[in-house]
N, C-alpha and C positions, 0 to 999 in steps of 0.2 A: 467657611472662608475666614482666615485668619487677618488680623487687623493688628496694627501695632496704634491706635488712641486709645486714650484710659477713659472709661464709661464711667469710672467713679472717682469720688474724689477733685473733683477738677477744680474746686474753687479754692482749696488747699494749696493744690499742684498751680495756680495762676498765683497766688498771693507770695510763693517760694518765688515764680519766676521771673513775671514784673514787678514785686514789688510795688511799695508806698508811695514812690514817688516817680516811677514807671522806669521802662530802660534803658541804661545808659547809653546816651546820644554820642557817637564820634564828630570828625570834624574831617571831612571828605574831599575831594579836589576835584578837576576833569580826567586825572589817572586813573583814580575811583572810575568814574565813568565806562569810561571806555575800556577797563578791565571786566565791569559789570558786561558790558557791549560781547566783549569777546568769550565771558564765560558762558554768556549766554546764547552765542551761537556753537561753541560744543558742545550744550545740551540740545540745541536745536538738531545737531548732525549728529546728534546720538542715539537721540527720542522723537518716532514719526508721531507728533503732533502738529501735523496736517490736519488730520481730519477733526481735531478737534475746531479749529480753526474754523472749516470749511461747514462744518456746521453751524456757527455763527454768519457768512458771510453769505452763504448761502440763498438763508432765507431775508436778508436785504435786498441782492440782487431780485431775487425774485416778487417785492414787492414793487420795485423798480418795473420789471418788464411787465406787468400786469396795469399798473399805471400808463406805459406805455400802448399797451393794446387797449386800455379804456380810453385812448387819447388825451391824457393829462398830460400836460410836461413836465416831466421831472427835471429838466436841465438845471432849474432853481433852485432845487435839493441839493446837488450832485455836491457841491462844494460844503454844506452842513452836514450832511451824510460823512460825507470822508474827516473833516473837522470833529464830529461828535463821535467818531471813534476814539480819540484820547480820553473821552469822558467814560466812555462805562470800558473801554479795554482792561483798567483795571480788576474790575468783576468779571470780566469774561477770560481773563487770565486765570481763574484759580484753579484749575486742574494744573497747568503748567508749573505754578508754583510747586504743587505734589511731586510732580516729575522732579523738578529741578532737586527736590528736599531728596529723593530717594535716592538719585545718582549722587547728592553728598554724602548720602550715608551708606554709597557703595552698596545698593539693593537693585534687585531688577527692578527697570523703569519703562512700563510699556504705554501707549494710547491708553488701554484699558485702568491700569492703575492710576490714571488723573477723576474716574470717579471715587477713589475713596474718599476724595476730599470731603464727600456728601456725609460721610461718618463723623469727620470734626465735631470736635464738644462746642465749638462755636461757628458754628454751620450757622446756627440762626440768624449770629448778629453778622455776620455774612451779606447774609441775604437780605439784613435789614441796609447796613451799608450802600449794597450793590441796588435794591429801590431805591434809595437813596441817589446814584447817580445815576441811575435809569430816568426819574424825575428831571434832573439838572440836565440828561438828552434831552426830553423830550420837550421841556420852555425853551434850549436854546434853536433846535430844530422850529418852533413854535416862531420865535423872536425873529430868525432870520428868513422865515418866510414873513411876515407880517411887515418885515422889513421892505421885502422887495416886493409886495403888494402895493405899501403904500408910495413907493419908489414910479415903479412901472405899474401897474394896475392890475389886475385880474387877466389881462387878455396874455395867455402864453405867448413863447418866442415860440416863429414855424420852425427855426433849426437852428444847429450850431453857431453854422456864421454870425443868423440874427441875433441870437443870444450875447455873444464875443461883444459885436456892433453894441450892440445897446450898452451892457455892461464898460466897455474900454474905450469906447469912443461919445460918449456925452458926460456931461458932467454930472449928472444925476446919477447916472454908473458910479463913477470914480466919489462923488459925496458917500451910496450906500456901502463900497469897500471898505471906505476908512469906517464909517460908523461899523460894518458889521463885524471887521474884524478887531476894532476896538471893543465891542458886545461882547463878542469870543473870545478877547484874551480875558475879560474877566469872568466867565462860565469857566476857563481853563484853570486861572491859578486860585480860583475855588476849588475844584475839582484834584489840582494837584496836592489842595493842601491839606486839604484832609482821607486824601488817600494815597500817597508818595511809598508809603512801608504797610498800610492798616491792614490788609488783605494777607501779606505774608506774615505778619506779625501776631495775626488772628489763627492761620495756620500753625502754626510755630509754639507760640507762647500760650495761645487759647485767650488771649485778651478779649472786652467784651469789644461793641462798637463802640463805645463812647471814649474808653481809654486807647483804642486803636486811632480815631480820629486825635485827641488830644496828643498822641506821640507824633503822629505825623505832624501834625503844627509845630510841635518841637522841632521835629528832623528840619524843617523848612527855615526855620525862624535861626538853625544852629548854625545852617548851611546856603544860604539864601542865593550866594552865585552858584554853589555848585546845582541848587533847586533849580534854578532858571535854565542852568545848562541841559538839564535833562529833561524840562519842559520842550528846550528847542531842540534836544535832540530825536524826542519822540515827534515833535509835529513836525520836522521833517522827513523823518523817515514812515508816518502817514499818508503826506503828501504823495512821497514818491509809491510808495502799494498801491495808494487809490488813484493810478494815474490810468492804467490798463484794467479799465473798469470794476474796481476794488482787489482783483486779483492778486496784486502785488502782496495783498493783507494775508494773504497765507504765509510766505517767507517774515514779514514786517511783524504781525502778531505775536507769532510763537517766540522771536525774536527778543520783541521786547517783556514778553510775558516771564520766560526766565532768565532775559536778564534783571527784569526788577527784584527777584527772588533775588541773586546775587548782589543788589546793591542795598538789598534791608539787612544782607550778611552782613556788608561792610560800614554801614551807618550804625547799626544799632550792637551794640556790643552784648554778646553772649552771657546768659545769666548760670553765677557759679554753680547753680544745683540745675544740674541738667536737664529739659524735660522731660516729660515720658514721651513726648511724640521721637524723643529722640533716640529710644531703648525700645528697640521691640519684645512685645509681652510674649508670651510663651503660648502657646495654644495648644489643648490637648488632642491628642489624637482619633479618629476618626472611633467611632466605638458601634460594634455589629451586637444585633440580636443573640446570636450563635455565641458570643463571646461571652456573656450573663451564665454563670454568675462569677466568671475568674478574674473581670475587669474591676470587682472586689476588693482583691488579694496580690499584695506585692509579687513581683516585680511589674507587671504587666498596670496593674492599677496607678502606678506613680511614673509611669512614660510619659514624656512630653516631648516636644521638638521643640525650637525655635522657629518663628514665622520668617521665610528668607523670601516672602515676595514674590512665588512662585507659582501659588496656587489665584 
């Protein structure tokens, strides 16, 4: 199976693309935005990434209704749950980003092709990142039950209703909202700032973690209202997926997964020497037993194709 990453050479090929002082940052608006918005709903009605989605969301729900038959309440979750998807969506976006990278460069772009991502030269600082906001779920998930612990106490709500009641009608509700969603905006624009571009810019450029996180500080710091625009733009359009029991997260995910792709196009400006992620390598042709020893000897020995994404 042919691949268009370069196995060699890469720290050459990063030092050409980012550069000494990393790359150059634009200066963005709400048009930006919601250009991003819209490019990335024709990748979405382009490339069935569903299912990549549905594998994420999947096994939430499902840890949801197992709690539920152990008779936990999770009604306490339901709103950190849905809130802690802005934090690792990020990471759980990076097949999409693949997707979205092939249809720019006019390659077939299937479900399947969002695992090549797993070949990336920097796959690792990837997945160092993406622990990274897996941690930052799992304290603010931590925070905001310990929150409503010490709020209301250990004894579940029996239902919806009591839940609502408790929560919207006493004051000890309405005290633990503001704390907890004051707690959450600053888990968030943590979260946004050192991962806003880092993930497609690690696909892209092969930058490590450390210079991925320090551009996204830049993008934020370059861009600060259009940053916050697209912070409220994602936890709205969270909100609205996790309303019909996360489900909405299949349109909303893939959604926002290539549109961020689209908006690290437009914030970070393109390095003059091209990357290799961006030229596909040549791959040699399949080669039989039966064929030895003429696979040898020109012409047949110097055949190649070019990799078109197909295989």
């Amino acid at each position: 199976m042919g691949t268009y990453y370069p196995l060699k050479g890469t720290s050459k090929l990063r030092s050409e693309t980012v550069g000494v002082d990393g790359p150059v940052i634009r200066h963005i608006g709400l048009s930006d935005l919601l250009d991003a918005l819209r490019l990335g709903w024709e990748d979405f009605k382009a490339v069935p990434s569903h299912a990549i989605v549905l594998c994420i969301i999947y096994p939430v729900i499902g840890i949801l209704l197992w709690r539920m038959v152990l008779g936990y309440s999770v009604l306490p979750l339901l709103f950190p749950l849905a809130a802690g998807f802005a934090l690792i969506g990020p990471f759980a976006a990076l097949g999409l980003y693949e997707l979205s990278y092939r249809r720019e460069l006019g390659m077939e772009a299937s479900a399947w092709h969002a695992l090549r991502v797993l070949r990336a030269p920097s796959f690792g600082s990837m997945l160092g990142l993406g622990g990274l906001l897996l941690a930052i779920f799992v304290v603010w998930v931590a925070t905001a039950h310990a929150l409503y612990v010490s709020t209301f106490g250990n004894a579940p709500a029996s239902a919806i209703p009591d839940f609502l009641t408790r929560v919207f009608t006493t004051s000890e509700g309405w005290r633990m909202i503001m704390i907890g969603c004051g707690v959450g905006f600053l888990f968030a624009v943590v979260a946004l700032c050192i991962s806003i571009v880092s993930f497609p810019l690690m696909l892209h450029q092969h930058a490590d973690m450390t210079d991925a996180m320090l551009t996204s500080l830049r993008v934020v710091a370059k861009n600060p209202i259009a940053a916050a625009e697209w912070g409220l733009i994602v936890a709205v359009l969270l909100v609205i997926g996790s309303i019909p029991l996360f489900l909405g997260l299949t349109v909303v995910m893939p959604l926002l997964g290539h549109a961020t792709w689209h908006l690290y196009r437009k914030v970070i400006e393109s390095p003059l020497t091209s990357s290799a992620h961006e030229v596909p390598e040549t791959e040699r042709e399949k080669r039989y037993a039966a064929d030895f020893p003429s696979v040898l000897f020109p012409p047949y020995g110097h055949k190649h194709r070019y990799f078109d994404g197909s295989d």
